[in-house]
N, C-alpha and C positions, 0 to 999 in steps of 0.2 A: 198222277193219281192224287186225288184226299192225302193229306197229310196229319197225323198229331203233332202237337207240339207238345212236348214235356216240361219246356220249360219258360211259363209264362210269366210276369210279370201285371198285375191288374189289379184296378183299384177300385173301389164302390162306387166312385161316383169321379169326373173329372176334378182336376186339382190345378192349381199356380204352387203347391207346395212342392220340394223339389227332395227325393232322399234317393245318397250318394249320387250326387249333381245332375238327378235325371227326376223327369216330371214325368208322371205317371197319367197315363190316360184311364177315362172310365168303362168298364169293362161291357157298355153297348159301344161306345166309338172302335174299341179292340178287337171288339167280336166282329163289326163292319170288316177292319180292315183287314184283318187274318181272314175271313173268308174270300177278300180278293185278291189274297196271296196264297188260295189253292188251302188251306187249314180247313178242318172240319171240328178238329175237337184241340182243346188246349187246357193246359193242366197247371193252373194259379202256385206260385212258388209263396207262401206264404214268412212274413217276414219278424225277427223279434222285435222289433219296434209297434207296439200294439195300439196302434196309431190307426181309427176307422177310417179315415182317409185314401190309407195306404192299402195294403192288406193283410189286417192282422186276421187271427184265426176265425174271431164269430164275420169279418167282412168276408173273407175266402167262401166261407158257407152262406153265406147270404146271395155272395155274385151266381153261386151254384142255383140255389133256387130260385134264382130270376132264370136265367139260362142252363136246365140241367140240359137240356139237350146237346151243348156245346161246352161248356166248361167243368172239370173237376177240380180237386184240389189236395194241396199237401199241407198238412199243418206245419206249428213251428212251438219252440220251446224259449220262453224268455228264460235270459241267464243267470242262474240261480234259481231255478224255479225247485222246490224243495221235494216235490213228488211225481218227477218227470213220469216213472211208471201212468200212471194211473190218469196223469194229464194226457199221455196218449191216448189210452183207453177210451176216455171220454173221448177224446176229437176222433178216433176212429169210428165210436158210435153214431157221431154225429156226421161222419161221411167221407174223411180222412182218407187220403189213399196209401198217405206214405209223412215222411218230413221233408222238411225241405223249402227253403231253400236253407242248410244248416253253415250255418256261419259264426255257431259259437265262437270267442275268438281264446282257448286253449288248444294246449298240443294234444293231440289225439290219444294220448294215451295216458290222457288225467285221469283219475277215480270219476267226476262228473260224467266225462264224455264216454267212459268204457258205460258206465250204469244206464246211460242213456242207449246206448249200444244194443246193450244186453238184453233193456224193455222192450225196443224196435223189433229187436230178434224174436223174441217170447211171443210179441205182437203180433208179427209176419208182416211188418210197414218197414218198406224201401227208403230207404234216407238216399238224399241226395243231395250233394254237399259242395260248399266252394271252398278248393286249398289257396289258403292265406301266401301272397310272394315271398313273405317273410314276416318275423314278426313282431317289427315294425307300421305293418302294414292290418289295421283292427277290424280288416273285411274277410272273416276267412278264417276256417280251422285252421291248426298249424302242425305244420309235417314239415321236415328238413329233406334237402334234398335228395330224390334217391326214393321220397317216399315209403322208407322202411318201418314208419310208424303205422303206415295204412297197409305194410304187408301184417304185421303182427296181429294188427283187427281184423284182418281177412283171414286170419287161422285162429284166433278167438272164438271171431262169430262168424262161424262158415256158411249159418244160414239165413245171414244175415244179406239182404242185397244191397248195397256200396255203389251208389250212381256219382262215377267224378266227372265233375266240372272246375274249371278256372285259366288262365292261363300259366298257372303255376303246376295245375294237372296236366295239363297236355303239353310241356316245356319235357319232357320225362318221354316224351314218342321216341327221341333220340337218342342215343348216348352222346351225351355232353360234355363238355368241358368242365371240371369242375372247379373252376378257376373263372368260371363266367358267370354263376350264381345271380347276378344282376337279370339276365335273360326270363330268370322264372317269370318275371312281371310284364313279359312283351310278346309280340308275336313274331317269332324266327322267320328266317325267310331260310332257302334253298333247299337241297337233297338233306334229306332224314338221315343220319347214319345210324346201321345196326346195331343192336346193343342196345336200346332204349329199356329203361329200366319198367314202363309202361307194357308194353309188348312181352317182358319178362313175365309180371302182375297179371296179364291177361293168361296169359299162356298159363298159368300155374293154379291158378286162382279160379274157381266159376265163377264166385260169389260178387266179381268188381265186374260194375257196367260200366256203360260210357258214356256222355252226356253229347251231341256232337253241338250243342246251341252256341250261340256268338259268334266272334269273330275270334276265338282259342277254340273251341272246337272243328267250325269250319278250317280255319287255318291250319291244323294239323293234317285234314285231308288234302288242303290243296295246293303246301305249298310245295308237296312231292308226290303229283298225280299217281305215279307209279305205285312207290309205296301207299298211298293213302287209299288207293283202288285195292289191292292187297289186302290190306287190314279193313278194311269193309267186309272185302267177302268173307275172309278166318272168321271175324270176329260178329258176323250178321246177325247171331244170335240176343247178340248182347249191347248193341247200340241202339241210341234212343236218338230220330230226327230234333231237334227243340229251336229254338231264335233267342230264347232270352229279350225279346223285347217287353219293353216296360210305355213306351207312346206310339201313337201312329204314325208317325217322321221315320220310326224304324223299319227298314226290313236289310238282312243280311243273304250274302249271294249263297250260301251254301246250297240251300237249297232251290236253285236254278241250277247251282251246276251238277249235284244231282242228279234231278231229271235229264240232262244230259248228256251224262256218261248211260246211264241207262236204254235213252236215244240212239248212243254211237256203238251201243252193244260191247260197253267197256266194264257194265257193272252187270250182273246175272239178275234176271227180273224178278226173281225170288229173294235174293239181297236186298232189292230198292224198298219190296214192298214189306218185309219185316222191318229195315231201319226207318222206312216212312211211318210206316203206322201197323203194320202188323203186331211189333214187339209189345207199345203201348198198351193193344188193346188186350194181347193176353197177359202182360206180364203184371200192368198196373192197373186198368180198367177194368179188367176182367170181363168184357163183352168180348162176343162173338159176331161181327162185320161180313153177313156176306157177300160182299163184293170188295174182301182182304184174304 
């Protein structure tokens, strides 16, 4: 089937400019290539570097109205910004579906980021965020292991919606060693063991989604088909398909294997089609797809 992607990367126009060591395609080549990789609609992660090149908030909304039929968008907040409130508002007015990609790089439970929190909330815009491996590391909110600073915002702002992505977020499917703290920043390989402090978060939590994009979210499904088939179906409500690709060189296998388990009748066809694109379209697009 059609797919959405939630988590797109795009730019206004092509570039040789290159930000966090990746070059960015212009979002008619993107829109090419995502639709011959089965995408129908894809959802612009906008970035705080406000850089027209890239995609900062008035580019996000520009790529939109070349392409509303195909692309939305999530605005972003640069750091420091003195009246984050009302800088949503605005970008909400102007077509905002949510924030995102958010990467401030504080611990999550700084006065900045709760107030930012609190607006999103008030707002009713979805943040959707990348946890920092550590931090050291200036890509990425920051939560220590365990992620019990993003339990604390998720009974803060319960009605807030919390879309994680990173591989420091999905390092947490497992119960870990916590003596291997190094792991947040890579992709684990073998059987998931129980106990994952993720799976805990879901379970307890409505308010946290799931990002499945890259190669950290895919990898969490599949390097323990079992369990990763498992937590599709629990959790169908609340997982988002995405790629995270930022040029057209990219595409990630997730979404072919996927379609595949749903083939070999190992994922339930009402699972495939809320994490493909069902969730998407009612939870962030708010369209109604009828042939979803």
């Amino acid at each position: 089937m059609k797919k959405v992607d939630i988590h797109a990367h795009v730019a206004l126009n092509d570039s040789d400019i290159e930000f966090n060591h990746v070059k960015f395609s212009g979002c008619s080549a993107m829109k090419n290539h995502m639709e011959k990789l089965g995408i129908e609609r894809a959802v612009i992660m906008s970035l705080e570097d406000q850089n027209d090149m890239f995609t900062s908030n008035h580019a996000a909304a520009e790529i939109v109205k070349r392409y509303p039929e195909f692309y939305c968008w999530f605005c972003n907040i640069p750091q420091g910004e003195k009246d984050p409130y009302n800088l949503l508002k605005k970008m909400k007015r102007q077509g905002a579906l949510g924030l995102g990609e958010w990467v401030t790089h504080l611990p999550l439970d700084h006065p900045y980021m709760e107030e930012i929190m609190g607006a999103s909330e008030e707002l009713e815009l979805p943040i959707l965020f990348h946890l920092s491996p550590d931090p050291d590391n200036q890509y990425g909110i920051i939560d220590e292991p365990g992620l019990y600073l993003l339990e604390e915002a998720l009974k803060k702002f319960p009605k807030l919606m919390l879309i994680g992505h990173s591989q420091a977020f999905w390092y947490e499917i497992s119960n870990n060693d916590p003596c291997a703290e190094k792991g947040r920043g890579g992709y684990p390989s073998g059987l998931v063991e129980p106990g994952g402090r993720l799976p805990y978060l879901m379970e307890n939590y409505k308010n946290l989604y799931c990002d499945l994009s890259a190669n950290s979210g895919g990898n969490a499904m599949m390097r323990d088909p079992d369990f990763g088939i498992k937590f599709l179906e629990k959790y169908q409500d609340r997982l988002f398909f995405g790629t995270d690709m930022a040029n057209v060189a990219m595409n990630f296998p997730f979404g072919g294997w996927l379609d595949e388990q749903v083939q070999k009748g190992r994922i339930s066809q009402m699972a495939y089609e809320k994490i493909c694109s069902r969730n998407a379209y009612e939870k962030i697009i708010k369209e109604v797809k009828a042939d979803v």
